[in-house]
N, C-alpha and C positions, 0 to 999 in steps of 0.2 A: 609440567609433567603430572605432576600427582591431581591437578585440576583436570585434564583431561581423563584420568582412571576414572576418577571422581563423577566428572560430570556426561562423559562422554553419551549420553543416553538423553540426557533430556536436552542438551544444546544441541539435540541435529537439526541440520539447517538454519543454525541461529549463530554460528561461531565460523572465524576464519582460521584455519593453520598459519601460522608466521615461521619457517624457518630461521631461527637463529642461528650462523654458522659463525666459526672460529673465524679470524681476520682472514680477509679477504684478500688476493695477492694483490689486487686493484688497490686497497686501501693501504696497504704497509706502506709505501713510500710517501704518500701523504697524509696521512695519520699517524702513523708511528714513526717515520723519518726511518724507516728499514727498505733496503735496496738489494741485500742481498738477499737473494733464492735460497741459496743451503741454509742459509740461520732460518729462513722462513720454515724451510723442510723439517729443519732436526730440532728445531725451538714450539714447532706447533704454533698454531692461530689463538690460542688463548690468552689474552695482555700479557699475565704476570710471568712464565715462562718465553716470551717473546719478546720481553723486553730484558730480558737480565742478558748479563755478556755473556757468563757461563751456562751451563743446561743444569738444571737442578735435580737430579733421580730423583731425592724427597719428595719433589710439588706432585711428581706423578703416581709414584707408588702410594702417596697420602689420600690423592685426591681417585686412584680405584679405588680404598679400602672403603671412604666416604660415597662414593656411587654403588658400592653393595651393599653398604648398612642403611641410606637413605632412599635410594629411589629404586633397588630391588628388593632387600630384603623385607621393608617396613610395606610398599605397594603391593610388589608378588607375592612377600610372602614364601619365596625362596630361600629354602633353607642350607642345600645341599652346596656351601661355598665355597669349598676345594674344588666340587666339579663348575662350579658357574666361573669361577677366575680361571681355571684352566681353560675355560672354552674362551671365553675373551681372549686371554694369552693367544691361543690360536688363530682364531678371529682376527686378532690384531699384525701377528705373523707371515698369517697368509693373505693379511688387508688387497683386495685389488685381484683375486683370485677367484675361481669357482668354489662354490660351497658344497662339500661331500657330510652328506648329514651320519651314512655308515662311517666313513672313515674317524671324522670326529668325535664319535658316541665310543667308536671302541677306543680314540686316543685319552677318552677323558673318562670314559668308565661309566658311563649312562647310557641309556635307553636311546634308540635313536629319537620317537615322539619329546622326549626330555629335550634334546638337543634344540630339537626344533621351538620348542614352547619355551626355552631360555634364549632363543636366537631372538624370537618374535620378542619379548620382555625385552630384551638389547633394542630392539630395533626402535618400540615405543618410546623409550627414556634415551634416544637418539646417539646413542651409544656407535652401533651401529647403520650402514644403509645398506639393503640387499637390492640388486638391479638385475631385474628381468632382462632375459634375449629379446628385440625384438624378432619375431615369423609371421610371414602369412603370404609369400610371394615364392618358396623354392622349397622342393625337397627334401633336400638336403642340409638346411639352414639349423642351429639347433635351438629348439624351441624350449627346453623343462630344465636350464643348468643357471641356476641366478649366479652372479657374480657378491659378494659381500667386502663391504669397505668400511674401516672404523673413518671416526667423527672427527681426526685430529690426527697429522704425520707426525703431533709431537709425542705423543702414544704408541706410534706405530714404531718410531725410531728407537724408543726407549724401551718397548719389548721385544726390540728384535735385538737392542745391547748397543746400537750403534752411536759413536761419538762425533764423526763426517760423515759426510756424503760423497760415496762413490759414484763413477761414473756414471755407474751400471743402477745407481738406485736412483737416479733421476728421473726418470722418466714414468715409473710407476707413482712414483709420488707426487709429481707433476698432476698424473690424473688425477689424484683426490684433490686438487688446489682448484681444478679445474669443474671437478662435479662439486667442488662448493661454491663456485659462481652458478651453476645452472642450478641448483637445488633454490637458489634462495630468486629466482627468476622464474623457472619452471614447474609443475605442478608433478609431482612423481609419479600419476598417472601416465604420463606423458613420454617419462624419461626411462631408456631404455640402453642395453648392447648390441650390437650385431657382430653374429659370427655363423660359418660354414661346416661341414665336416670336413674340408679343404683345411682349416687351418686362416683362413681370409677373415677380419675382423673388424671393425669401425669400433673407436672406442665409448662413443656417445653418441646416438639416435634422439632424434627430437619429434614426436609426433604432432605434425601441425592440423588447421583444416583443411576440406578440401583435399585430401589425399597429398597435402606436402610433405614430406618428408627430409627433414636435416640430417646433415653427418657431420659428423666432429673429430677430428684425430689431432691427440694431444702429444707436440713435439716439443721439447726444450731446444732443441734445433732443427727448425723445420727442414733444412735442409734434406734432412733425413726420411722426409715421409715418401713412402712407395703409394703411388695412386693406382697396383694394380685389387687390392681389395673395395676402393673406393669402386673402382670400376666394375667386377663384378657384383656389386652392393646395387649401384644404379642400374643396373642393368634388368635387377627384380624391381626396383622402385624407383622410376625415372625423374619424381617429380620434389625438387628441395635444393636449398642450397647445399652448399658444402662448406666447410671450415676449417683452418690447420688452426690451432688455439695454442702459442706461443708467447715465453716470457723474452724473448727476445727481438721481438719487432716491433721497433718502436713508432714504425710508420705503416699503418696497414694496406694492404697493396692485394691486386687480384692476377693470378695466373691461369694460363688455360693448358690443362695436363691433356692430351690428345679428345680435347674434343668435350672436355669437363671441365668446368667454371669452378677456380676454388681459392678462397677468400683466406688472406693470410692475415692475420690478427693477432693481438694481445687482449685478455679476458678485458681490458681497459676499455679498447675499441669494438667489441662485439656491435655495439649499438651504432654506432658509425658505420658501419661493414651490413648492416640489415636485419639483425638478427634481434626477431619482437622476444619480450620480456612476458610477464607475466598476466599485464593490462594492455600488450600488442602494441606498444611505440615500439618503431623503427627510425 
């Protein structure tokens, strides 16, 4: 972090990005000997809170107070730290949501351009990831509303108070386990949402060459995916795989939903199932 502040000017074109993400759903059961999803969700991808039986408040409320005195307040230079942790707190809240820069400014007491130049500082020291809509095929599509996700569901769980995992919180949390396999394969130019003013939405967009276009919809039981958004999605953009990206299938298998090819998978089998990485194996 503080090397890229640092050097970001004179290493253009001379340096590569490396995503480091929290563990990986792929690697818990063979790296960490962890199988369970909820501990993954409410323990977070970072060893030392992912390996203990219990959740530790401490490790997490220690280790904000140490990412505003180290890598915002000494880099940015950000002073205003009631309003910077409050907007995280939020951030972290509403993780997996649309980002409202008015709404925000007036819940946290700052300026909206504030909001924004603390969002960006988040984003840098990878705190945060904001994800563009993808548009360029329909009218109606929306094009200017990023989505914002924090860096860790063990964050997210632990500012929103929660000690399980309800039904009902699976599946947002799912996606972030899921945009930290494609961050650390994908180039975040690349990676994108899609959604309608219909209300119709893909939860991960892959822009390939050649005008391919992938879609991704993150189910903890695939069961459950509706292919009529997938369908109006191809319908602007005919040319991509498609994907359900499931902790549950442990053998990846292809079905055809009226007339649309769509690849059931675990983040494990993506690369088996066709889906190039970052240097294009399939």
């Amino acid at each position: 972090m503080e090397a890229t502040k640092k050097f970001k000017d004179s290493l253009t074109g001379r340096k590569y990005a490396i995503y480091l993400s929290p563990a990986l759903w792929e690697e818990c059961s063979d790296v960490f000997q962890i199988r369970d999803l909820d501990r993954r969700l409410l323990h977070g991808g970072l060893p030392e809170p992912l390996l203990e039986k219990e959740k530790d408040p401490s490790f997490f409320s220690e280790w904000i107070d140490s990412f505003y005195a180290r890598d915002i307040q000494e880099l940015f230079a950000i002073q205003n730290r009631v309003g910077f942790i409050k907007l995280l707190h939020l951030l972290m809240r509403q993780s997996g949501g649309f980002i409202d820069y008015s709404n925000l400014a007036k819940l946290c007491d700052l300026s909206r351009p504030t909001v924004k130049a603390h969002i960006e500082a988040m984003g840098i020291a990878h705190a945060v990831f904001q994800l563009s809509p993808f548009h360029g095929g329909g009218r109606r599509e929306i094009t200017q509303r990023p989505k914002c996700y924090g860096f860790d569901t063990g964050f997210v769980t632990f500012i929103k108070g929660w000690d399980t995992i309800r039904e009902d919180d699976r599946g947002i949390l799912w996606e972030h386990l899921v945009l930290d396999t494609l961050r650390t394969r994908i180039s975040p130019l690349n990676l994108f949402y899609w959604r309608d003013k219909s209300g119709r939405e893909i939860d991960f967009v892959v822009k390939r060459q050649n005008r391919q276009i992938d879609a991704l919809e993150c189910k903890v039981n695939p069961d459950n995916f509706d292919p009529k958004p997938l369908a109006a999605f191809r319908l602007l953009y005919p040319n991509g795989k498609n994907y359900i990206i499931s902790p549950r299938i442990k053998i990846p298998y292809k079905h055809r939903h009226k007339g649309l090819m769509v690849h059931y998978c675990s983040p494990l089998h993506m690369d088996i199932m066709g889906f190039p990485g970052l240097l294009g194996r399939s």
